[in-house]
N, C-alpha and C positions, 0 to 999 in steps of 0.2 A: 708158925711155919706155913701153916696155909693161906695168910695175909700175904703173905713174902710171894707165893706164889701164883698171886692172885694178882700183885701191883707187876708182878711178873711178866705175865698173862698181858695184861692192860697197856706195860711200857712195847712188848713186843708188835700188838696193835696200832697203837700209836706210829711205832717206826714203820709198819708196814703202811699204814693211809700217809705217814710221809712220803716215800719215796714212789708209793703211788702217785702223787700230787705234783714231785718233783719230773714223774714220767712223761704225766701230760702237759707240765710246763716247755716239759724239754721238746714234746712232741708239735706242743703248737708254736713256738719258736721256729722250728724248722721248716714248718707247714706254712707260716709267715714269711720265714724268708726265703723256700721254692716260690711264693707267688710273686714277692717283690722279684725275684729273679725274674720270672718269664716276664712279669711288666715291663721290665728294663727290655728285655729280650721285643718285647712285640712295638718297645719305640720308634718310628723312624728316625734313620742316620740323621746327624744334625745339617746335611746338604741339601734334604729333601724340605725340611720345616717350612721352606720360603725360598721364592725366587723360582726361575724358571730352569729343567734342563736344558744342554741343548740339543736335546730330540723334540723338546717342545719349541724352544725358543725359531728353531727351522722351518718347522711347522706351521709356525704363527705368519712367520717371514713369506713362505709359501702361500698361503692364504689369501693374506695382502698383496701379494702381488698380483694373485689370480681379480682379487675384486678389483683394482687399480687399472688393471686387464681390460678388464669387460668392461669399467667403469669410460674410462678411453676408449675402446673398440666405442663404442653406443653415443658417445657425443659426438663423436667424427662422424659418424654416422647422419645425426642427424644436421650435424652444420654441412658436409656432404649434401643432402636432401634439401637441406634450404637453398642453398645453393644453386643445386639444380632448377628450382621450379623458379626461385626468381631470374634467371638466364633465358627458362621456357616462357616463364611469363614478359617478359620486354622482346622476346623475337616475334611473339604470338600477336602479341598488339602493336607492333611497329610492321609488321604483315597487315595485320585487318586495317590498319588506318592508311596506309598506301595503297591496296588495294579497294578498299571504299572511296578514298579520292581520287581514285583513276578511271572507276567506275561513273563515281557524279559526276567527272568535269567532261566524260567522251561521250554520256547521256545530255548533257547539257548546251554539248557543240550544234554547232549548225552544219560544218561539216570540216573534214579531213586538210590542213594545208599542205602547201604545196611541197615544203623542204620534209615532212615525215619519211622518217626509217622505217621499214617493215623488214622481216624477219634476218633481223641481227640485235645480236648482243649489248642493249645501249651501255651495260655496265664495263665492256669492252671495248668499245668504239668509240674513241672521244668525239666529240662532236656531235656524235648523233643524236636527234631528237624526234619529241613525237610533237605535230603541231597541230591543232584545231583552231579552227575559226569559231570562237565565240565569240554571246554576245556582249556587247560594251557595259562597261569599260577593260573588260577582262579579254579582250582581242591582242592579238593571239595568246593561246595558253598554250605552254610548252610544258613537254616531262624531258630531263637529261638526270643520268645518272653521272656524280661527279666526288672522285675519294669517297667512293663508296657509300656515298648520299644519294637518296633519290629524291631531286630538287623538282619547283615549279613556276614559272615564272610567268604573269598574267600583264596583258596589258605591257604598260611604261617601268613597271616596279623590279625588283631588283629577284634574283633569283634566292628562294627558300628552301630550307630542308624539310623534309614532311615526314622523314626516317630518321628514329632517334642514330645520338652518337656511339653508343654500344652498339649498334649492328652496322654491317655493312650488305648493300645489295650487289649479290655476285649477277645474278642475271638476270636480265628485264627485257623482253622479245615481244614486238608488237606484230599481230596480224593482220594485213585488211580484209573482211570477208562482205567488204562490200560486193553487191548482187546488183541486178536491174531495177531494184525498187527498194533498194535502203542501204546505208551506210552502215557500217558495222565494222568493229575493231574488237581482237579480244587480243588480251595481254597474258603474260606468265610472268613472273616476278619473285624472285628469290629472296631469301633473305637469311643470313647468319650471324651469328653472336661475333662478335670480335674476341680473337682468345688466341695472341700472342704468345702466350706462355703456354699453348699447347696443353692443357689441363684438361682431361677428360671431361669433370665436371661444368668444365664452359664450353663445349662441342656443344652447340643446337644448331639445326637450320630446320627452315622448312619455305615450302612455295605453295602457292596459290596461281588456280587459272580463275580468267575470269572476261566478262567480254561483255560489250553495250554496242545499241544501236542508237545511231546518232539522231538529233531529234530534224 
């Protein structure tokens, strides 16, 4: 009887660490699968995975456009600027070298001829000229301005440009300030870009005075 109640005892143990065992099976199943749940839960949607929205995709667009923007504003810019200075630069030197030639050839005269214009417009006035008597073979040397060239013509030889073809000279006025004891002429001499199409970026002029005493 007391064996009996003894395997009794031991069968009742036994059932009781089983379903013990089966409690925490049951318990960590479910603990496994709340986590696999919130895993699935914290996935991103399968639209996000890859590829862009289009809150980004807008964005991106925006962007691009703004560098493309600027990227353009800035090269105009500088072809704008080039632009300019080589315009400044051919009015600049088509000035100093007319006016350096106007200066050496009325320091080099002997004196004033007879047919010379004084204070008018030659780049207005066809015909009109400025004449000095130098010395040979360069008798006489003549200044006319002619389409917007300011020519010169020496001697027997045929008349020259001394003004490139990009500019033209609006206005060339000679004055004589001869006195009782020297010959002397000073000039004003105009000069501007050619710019038919009216383009800001081609607008230069600029003038020079300047004046010599005859030798």
């Amino acid at each position: 009887m007391m064996i009996s109640n003894k395997f009794q005892v031991t069968s009742n143990k036994l059932g009781f660490i089983s379903e013990l065992a089966r409690g925490r099976n049951s318990s960590s199943r479910r603990r496994e699968g709340f986590i696999s749940e919130r895993r699935e839960e914290t996935k991103l949607p399968s639209h996000r995975r890859g590829g862009f929205t289009l809150i980004e995709l807008l964005i991106y667009l925006a962007l691009v456009a703004i560098f493309l923007t600027a990227a353009t504003t800035s090269m105009w810019d500088i072809i704008l600027g080039s632009t300019k200075s080589s315009v400044e630069q051919e009015v600049q030197e088509s000035l100093r070298y007319a006016s350096h030639r106007l200066s050496f050839e009325i320091r080099n005269a002997n004196s004033i001829g007879a047919s010379s214009a004084f204070d008018v417009n030659l780049a207005a006035t066809p015909g009109a000229v400025l004449s000095l008597n130098s010395p040979a073979p360069n008798n006489p040397t003549e200044f006319r301005v002619a389409g917007g060239l300011l020519q010169i013509k020496q001697g027997s030889g045929d008349w020259t440009s001394i003004t490139s073809p990009a500019v033209e000279v609006t206005n060339l006025v000679f004055t004589d300030l001869t006195d009782g004891s020297s010959e002397n002429i000073k000039f004003t001499v105009t000069v501007r870009y050619l710019n038919p199409s009216g383009r800001s970026e081609w607008e230069k002029e600029a003038t020079f005075e300047g004046a010599g005493q005859l030798r």
